[in-house]
NUSE-790192 format. One record per residue: residue number from 1; residue in three letters; x, y, z of N, C-alpha, C, O in turn. Coordinates in Angstrom, 2 decimals. Example, Ala and Ser with C-alpha at 12.3 -4.5 7.8 and 13.67 -1.06 7.14 Angstrom:
REM NUSE-790192
n;res;n_xx;n_yy;n_zz;ca_xx;ca_yy;ca_zz;c_xx;c_yy;c_zz;o_xx;o_yy;o_zz
1;ALA;13.19;-5.69;7.80;12.30;-4.50;7.80;13.20;-3.30;7.80;14.24;-3.32;8.46;
2;SER;12.85;-2.25;7.08;13.67;-1.06;7.14;12.90;0.03;7.87;13.41;1.14;8.04;
//
This chain:
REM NUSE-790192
n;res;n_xx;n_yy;n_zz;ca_xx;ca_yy;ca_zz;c_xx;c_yy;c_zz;o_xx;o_yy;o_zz
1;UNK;0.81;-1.21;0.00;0.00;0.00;0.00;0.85;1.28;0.00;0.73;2.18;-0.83;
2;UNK;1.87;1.26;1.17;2.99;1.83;0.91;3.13;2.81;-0.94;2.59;3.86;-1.30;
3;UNK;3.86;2.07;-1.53;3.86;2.21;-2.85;3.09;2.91;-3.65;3.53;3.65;-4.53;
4;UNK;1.45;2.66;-3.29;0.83;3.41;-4.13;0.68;4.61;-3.28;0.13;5.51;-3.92;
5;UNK;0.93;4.91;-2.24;1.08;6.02;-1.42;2.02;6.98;-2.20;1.80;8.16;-2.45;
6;UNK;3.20;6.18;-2.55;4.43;6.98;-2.83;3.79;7.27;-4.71;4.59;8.07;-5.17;
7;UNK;2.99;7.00;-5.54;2.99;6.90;-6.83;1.74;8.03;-6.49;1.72;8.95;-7.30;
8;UNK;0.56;8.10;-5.29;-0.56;9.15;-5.25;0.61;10.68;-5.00;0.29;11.69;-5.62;
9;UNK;1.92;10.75;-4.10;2.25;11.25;-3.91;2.80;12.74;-5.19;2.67;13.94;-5.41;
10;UNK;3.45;11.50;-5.65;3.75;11.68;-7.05;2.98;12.59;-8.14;3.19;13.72;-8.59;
11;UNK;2.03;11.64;-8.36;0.87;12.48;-9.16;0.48;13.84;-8.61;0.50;14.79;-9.41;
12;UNK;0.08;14.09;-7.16;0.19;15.07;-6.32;1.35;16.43;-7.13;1.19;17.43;-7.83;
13;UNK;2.42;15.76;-6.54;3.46;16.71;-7.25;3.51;16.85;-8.57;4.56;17.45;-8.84;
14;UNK;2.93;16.61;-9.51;2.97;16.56;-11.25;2.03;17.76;-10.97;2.44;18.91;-11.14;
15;UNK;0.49;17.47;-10.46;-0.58;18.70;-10.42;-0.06;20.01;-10.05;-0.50;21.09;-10.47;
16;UNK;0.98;19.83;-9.17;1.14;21.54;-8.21;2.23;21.55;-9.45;2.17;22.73;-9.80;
17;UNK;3.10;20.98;-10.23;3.85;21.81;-10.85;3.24;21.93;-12.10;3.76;22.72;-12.89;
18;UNK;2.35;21.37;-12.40;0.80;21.72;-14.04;0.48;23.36;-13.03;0.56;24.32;-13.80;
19;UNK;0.29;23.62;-12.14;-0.47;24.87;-11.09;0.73;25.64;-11.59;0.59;26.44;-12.51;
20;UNK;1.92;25.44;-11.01;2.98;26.49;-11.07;3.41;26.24;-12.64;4.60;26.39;-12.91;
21;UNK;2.92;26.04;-13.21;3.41;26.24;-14.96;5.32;25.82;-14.83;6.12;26.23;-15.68;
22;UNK;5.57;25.30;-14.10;6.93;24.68;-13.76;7.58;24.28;-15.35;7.66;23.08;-15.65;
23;UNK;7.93;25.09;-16.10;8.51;23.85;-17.52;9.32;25.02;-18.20;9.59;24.94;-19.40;
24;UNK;9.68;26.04;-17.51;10.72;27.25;-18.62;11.23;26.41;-19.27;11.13;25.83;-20.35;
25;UNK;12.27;26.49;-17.72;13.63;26.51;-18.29;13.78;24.73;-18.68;12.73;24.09;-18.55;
26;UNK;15.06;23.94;-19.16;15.24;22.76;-19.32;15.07;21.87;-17.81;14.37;20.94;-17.41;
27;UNK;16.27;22.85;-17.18;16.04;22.17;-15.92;14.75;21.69;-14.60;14.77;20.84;-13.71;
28;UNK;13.60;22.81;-15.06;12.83;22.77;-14.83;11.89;21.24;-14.61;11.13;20.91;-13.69;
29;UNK;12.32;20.51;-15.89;11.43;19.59;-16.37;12.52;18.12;-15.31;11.82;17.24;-14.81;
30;UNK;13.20;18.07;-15.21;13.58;17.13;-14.38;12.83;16.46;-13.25;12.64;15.26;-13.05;
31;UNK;12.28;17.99;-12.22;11.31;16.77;-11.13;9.46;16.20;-11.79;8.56;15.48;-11.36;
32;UNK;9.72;17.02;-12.98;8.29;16.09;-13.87;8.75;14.62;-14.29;7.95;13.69;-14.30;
33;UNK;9.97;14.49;-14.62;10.51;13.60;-15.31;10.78;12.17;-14.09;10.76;10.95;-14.23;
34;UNK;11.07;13.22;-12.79;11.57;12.56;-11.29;9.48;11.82;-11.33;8.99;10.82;-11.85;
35;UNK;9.03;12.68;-10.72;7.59;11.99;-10.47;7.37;11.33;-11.38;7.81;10.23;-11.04;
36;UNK;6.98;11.25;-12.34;6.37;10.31;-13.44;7.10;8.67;-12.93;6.32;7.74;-12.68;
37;UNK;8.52;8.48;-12.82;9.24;7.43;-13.00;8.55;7.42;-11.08;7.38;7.79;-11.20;
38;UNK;8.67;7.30;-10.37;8.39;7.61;-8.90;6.73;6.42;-8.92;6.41;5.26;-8.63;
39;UNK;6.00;7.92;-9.56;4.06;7.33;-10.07;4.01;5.53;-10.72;3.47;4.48;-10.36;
40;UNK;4.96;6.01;-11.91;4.83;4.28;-12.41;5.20;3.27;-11.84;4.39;2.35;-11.75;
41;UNK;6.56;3.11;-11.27;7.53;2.26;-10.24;6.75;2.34;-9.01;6.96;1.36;-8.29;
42;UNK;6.00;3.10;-8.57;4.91;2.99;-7.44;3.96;1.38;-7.49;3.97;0.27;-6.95;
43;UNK;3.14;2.22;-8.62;2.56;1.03;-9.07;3.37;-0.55;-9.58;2.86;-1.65;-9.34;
44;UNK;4.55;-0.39;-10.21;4.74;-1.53;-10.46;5.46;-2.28;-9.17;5.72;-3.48;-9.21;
45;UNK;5.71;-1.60;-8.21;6.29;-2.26;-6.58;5.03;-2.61;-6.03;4.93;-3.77;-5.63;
46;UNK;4.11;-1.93;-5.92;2.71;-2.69;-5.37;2.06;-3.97;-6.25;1.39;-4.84;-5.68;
47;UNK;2.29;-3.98;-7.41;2.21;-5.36;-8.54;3.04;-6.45;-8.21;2.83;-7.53;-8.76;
48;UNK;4.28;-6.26;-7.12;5.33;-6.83;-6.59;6.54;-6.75;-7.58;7.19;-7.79;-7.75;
49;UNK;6.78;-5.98;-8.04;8.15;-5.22;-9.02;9.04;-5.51;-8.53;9.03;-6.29;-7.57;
50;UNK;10.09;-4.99;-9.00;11.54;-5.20;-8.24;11.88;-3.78;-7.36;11.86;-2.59;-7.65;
51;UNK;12.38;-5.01;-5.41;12.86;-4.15;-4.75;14.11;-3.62;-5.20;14.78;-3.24;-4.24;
52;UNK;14.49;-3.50;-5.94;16.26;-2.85;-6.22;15.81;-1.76;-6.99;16.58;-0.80;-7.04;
53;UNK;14.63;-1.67;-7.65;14.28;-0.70;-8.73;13.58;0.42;-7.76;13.85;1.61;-7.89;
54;UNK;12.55;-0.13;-6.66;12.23;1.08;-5.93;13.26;1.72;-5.08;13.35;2.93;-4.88;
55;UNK;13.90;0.96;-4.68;15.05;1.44;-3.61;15.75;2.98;-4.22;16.00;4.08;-3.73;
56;UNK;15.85;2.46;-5.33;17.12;3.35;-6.37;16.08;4.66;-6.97;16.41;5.83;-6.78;
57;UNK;14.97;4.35;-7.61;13.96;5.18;-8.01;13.78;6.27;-6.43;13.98;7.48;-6.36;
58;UNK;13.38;5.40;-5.41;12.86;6.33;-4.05;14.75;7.10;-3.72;14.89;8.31;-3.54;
59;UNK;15.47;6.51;-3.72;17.30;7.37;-3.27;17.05;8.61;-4.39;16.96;9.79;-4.03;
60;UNK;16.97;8.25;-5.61;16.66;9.02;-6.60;15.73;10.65;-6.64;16.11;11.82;-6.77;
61;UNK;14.34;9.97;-6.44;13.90;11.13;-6.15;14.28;12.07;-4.47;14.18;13.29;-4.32;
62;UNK;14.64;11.24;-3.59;15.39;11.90;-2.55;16.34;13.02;-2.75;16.38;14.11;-2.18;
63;UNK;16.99;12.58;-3.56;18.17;13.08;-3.75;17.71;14.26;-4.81;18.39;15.27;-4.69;
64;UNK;16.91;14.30;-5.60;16.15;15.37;-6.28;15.74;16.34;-5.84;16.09;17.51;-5.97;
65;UNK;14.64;15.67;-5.04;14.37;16.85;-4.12;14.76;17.51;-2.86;14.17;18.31;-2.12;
66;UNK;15.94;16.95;-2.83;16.66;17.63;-1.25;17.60;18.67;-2.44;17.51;19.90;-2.34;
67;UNK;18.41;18.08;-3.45;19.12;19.38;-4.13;18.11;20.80;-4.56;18.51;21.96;-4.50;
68;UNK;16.46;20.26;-5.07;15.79;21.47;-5.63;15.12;22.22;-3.70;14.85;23.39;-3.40;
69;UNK;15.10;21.57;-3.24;14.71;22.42;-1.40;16.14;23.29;-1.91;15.98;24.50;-2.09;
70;UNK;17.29;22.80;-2.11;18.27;23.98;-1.40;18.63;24.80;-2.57;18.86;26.01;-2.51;
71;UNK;18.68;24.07;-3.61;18.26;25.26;-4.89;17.36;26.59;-4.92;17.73;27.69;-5.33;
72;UNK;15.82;26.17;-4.29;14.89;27.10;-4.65;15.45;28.20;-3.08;15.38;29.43;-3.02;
73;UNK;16.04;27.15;-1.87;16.11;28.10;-0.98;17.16;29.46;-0.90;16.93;30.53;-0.34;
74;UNK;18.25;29.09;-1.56;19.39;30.22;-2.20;18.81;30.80;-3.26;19.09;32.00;-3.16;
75;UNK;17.84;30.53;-4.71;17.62;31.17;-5.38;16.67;32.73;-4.31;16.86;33.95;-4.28;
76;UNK;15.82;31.90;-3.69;14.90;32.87;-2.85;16.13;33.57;-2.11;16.51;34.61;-2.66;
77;UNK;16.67;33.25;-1.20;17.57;34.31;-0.29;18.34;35.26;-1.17;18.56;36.39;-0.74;
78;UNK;18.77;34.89;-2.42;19.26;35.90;-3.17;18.40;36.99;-3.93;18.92;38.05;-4.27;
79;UNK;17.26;36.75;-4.16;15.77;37.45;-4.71;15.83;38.25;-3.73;16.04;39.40;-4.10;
80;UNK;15.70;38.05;-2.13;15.16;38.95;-1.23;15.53;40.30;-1.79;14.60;41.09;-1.97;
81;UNK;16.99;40.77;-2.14;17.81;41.84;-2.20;17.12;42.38;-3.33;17.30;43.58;-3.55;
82;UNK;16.30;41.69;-4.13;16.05;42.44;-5.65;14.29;42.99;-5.23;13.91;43.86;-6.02;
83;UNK;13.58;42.73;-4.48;12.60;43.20;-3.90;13.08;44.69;-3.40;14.06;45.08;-2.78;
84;UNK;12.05;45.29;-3.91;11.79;46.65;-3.48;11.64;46.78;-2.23;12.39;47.69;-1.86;
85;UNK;10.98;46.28;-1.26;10.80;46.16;0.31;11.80;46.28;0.69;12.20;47.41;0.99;
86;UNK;12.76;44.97;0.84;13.96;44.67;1.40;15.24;45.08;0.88;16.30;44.60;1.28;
87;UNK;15.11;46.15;-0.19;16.11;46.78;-1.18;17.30;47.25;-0.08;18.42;46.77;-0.25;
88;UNK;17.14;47.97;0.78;17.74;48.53;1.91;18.14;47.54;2.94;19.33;47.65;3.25;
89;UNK;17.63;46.81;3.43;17.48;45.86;4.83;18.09;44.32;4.56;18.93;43.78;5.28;
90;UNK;17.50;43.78;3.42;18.33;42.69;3.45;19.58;41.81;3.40;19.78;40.60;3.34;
91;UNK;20.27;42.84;3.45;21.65;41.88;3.77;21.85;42.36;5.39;22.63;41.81;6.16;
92;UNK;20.99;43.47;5.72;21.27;43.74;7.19;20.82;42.85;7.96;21.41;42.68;9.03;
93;UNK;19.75;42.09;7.67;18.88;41.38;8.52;19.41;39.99;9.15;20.20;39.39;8.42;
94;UNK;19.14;39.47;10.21;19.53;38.27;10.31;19.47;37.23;9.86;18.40;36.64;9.98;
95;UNK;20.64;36.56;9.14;20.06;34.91;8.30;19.09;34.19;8.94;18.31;33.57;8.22;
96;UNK;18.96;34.12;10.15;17.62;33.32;10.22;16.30;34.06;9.93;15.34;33.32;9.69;
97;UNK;16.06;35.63;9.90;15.16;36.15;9.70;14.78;36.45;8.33;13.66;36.80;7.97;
98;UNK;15.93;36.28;7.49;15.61;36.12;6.02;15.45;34.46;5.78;15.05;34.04;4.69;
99;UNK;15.73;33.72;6.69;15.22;32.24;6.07;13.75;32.30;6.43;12.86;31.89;5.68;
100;UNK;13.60;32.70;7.33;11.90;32.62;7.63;11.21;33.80;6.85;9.98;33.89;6.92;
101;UNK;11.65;34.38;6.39;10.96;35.12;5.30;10.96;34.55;3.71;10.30;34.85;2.71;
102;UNK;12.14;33.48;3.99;11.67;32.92;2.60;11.25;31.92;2.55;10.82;31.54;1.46;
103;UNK;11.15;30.81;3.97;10.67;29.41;4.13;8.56;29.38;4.17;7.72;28.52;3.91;
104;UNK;8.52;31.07;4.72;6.98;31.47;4.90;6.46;31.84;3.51;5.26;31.58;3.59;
105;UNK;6.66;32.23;2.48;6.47;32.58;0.83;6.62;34.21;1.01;6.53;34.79;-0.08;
106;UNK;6.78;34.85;1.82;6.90;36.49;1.77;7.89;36.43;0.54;7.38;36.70;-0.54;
107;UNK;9.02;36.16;0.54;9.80;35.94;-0.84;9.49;34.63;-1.06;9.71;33.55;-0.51;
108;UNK;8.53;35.33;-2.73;7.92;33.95;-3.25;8.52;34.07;-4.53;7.71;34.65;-5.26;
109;UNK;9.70;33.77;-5.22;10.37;33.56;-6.62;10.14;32.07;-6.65;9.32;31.81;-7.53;
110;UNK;10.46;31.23;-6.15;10.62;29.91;-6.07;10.00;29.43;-5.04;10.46;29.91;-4.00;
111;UNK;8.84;28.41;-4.81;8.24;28.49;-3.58;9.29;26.66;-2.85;9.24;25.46;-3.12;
112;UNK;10.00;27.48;-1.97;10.85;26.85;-1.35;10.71;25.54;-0.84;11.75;24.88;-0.79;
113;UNK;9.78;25.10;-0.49;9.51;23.58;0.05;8.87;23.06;-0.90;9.08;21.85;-0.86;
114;UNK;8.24;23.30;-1.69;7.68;22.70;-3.05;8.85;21.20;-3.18;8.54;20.04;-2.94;
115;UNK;9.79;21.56;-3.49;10.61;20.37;-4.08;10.30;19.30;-3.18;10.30;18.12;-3.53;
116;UNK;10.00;19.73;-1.89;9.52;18.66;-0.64;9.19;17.47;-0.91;9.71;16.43;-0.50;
117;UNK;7.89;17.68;-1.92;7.27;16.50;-2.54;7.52;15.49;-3.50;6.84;14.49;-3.71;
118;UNK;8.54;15.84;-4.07;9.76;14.92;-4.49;10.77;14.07;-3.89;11.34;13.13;-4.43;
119;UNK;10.92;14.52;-2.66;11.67;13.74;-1.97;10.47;13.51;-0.87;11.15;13.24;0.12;
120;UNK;9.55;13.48;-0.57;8.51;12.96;0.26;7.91;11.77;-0.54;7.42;10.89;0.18;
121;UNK;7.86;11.56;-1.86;7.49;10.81;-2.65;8.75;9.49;-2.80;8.41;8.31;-2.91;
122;UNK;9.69;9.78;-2.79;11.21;8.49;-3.06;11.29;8.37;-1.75;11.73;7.29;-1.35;
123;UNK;10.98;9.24;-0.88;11.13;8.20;1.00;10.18;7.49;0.89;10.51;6.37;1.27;
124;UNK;8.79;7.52;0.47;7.38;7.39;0.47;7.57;5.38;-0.15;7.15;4.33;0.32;
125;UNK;8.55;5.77;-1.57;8.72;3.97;-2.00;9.63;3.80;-1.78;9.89;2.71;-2.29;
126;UNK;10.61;4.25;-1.20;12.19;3.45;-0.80;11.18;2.76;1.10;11.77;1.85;1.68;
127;UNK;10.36;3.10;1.51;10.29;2.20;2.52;9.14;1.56;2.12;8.93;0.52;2.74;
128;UNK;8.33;1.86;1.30;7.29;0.69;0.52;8.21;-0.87;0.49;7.72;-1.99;0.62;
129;UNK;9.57;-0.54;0.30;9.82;-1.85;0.14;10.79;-2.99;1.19;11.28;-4.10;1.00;
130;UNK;10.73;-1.85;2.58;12.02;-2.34;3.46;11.82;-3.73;4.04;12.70;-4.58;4.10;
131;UNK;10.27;-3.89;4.54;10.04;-5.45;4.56;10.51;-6.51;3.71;10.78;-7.60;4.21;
132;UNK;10.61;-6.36;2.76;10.86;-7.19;1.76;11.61;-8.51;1.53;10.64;-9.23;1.29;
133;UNK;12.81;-9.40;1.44;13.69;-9.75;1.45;14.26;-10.23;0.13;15.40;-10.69;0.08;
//
């Protein structure tokens, strides 16, 4: 059940990035490319698929979405400065008070935990399959 948890997850994350029109740039298209393989390998581990394929698919999207969390979170901390608001203040301010201004969406260029669901989705089937043997 697991599994199809991690493949609903998935689909989940395909919709919010169809919402955020997510597809400029090239790189963009990678965590579409991450979910899709995530969604199908979901399903085919609940069909009883191969554990070596979810393991690697779920490390996979982990590893996706922990690089786009810290991607979108430096793209945002560097935005703050280009905002008119914080034109003056932001490099004065305290790093933790500009992380919580960009972890809350006040600086919304990149919405920072978004990638979350990419790597909430490859933890989601990398333990779909830990029973296993």
């Amino acid at each position: 059940m697991l599994a199809l948890l991690a493949s609903a997850t998935a689909v989940g994350g395909l919709v919010e990035l169809a919402m955020l029109r997510h597809w400029d740039a090239p790189i963009q298209l990678l965590p579409w490319m991450v979910l899709v393989v995530v969604a199908v390998v979901g399903v085919l581990t609940a069909r009883g698929g191969s554990t070596r394929l979810a393991q690697a698919t779920g490390l996979a999207a982990l590893l996706t979405g922990g690089i786009g969390v810290l991607v979108h979170l430096l793209e945002n901390l560097d935005y703050g400065d280009d905002l008119a608001q914080y034109a003056q203040t932001w490099e004065a301010m305290p790093f933790l008070e500009r992380l919580w201004l960009v972890l809350n969406g006040t600086v919304t260029y990149a919405p920072t935990l978004a990638p979350g669901m990419v790597a909430l989705s490859g933890v989601i089937l990398f333990i779909s399959v830990l029973d296993r043997r």
